[in-house]
C-alpha distance (Angstrom), angle and dihedral (degrees) to the residues before:
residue distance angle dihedral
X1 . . .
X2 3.64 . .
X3 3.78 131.4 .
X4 3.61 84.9 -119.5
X5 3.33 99.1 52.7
X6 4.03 87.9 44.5
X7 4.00 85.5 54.9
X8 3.91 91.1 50.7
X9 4.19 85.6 56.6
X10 3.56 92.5 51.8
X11 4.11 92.0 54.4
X12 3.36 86.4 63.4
X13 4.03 97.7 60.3
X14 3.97 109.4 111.9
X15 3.09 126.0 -168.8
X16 3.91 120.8 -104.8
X17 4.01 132.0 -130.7
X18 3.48 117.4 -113.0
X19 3.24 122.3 -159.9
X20 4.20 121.7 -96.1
X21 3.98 98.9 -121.5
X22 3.95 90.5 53.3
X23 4.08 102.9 78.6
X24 4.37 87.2 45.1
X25 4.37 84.4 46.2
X26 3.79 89.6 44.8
X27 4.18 89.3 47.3
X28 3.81 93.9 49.2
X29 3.25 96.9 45.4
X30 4.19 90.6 51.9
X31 3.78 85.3 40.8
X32 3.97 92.5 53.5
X33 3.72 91.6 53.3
X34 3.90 98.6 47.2
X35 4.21 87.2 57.6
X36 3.73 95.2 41.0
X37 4.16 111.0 111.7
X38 3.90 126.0 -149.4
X39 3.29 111.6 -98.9
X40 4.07 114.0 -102.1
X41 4.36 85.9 -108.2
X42 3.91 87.9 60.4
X43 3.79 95.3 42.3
X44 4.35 92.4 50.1
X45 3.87 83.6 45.0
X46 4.20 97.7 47.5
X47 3.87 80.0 44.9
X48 3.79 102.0 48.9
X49 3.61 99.3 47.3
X50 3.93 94.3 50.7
X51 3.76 91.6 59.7
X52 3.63 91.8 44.6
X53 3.77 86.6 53.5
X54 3.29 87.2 49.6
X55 3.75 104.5 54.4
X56 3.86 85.3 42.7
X57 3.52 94.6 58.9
X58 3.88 91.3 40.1
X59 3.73 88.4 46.3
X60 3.88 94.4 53.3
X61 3.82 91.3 43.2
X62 3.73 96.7 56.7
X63 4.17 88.5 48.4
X64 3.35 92.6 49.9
X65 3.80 91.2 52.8
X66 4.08 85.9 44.6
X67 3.66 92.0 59.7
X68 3.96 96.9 41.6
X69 3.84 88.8 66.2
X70 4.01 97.8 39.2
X71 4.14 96.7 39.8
X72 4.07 127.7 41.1
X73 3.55 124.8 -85.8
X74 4.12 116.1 -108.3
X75 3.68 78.0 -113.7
X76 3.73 86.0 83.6
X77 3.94 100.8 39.8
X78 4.27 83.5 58.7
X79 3.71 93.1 47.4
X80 4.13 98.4 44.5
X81 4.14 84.1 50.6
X82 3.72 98.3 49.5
X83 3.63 92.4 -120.5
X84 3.83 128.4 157.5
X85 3.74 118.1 -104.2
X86 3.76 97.2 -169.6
X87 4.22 130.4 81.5
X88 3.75 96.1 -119.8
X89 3.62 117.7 131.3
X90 3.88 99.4 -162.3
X91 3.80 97.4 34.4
X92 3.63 86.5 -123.5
């Protein structure tokens, strides 16, 4: 079969009826999810593991900080290796 004769079956497509209650079934059922709440478990949950993310991330921070002032920056790993601090490709 030809794409012509593919295009020639696709003329042919009408549209079909639907019935008149569908559209207002369709819009209440849209409408009933838009008001629905989360129920109390989801909201403790959503809740709980923010501040746990939080005092994980504040927790890592403040170690990080810790071990800046007790061990040497990278700073001094680049310089004892020679390496190049700078973005230049040819070194120029």
């Amino acid at each position: 079969m030809n794409i012509d004769q593919k295009l020639e079956q696709l003329k042919q497509v009408q549209q079909v009826e639907a019935p008149h209650f569908l559209l207002t079934r369709i819009r209440q059922r849209i409408d009933n999810i838009h008001h629905a709440e989360a129920p109390l478990k989801w909201r403790w949950a959503f809740v709980s593991v923010g501040v746990l993310l939080l005092v994980l991330n504040l927790s890592i921070f403040l170690k990080v900080n810790k071990d800046r002032k007790q061990q040497p920056g990278i700073e001094s790993y680049i310089n004892a290796m020679n390496l190049s601090t700078s973005n230049d490709i040819y070194h120029e």
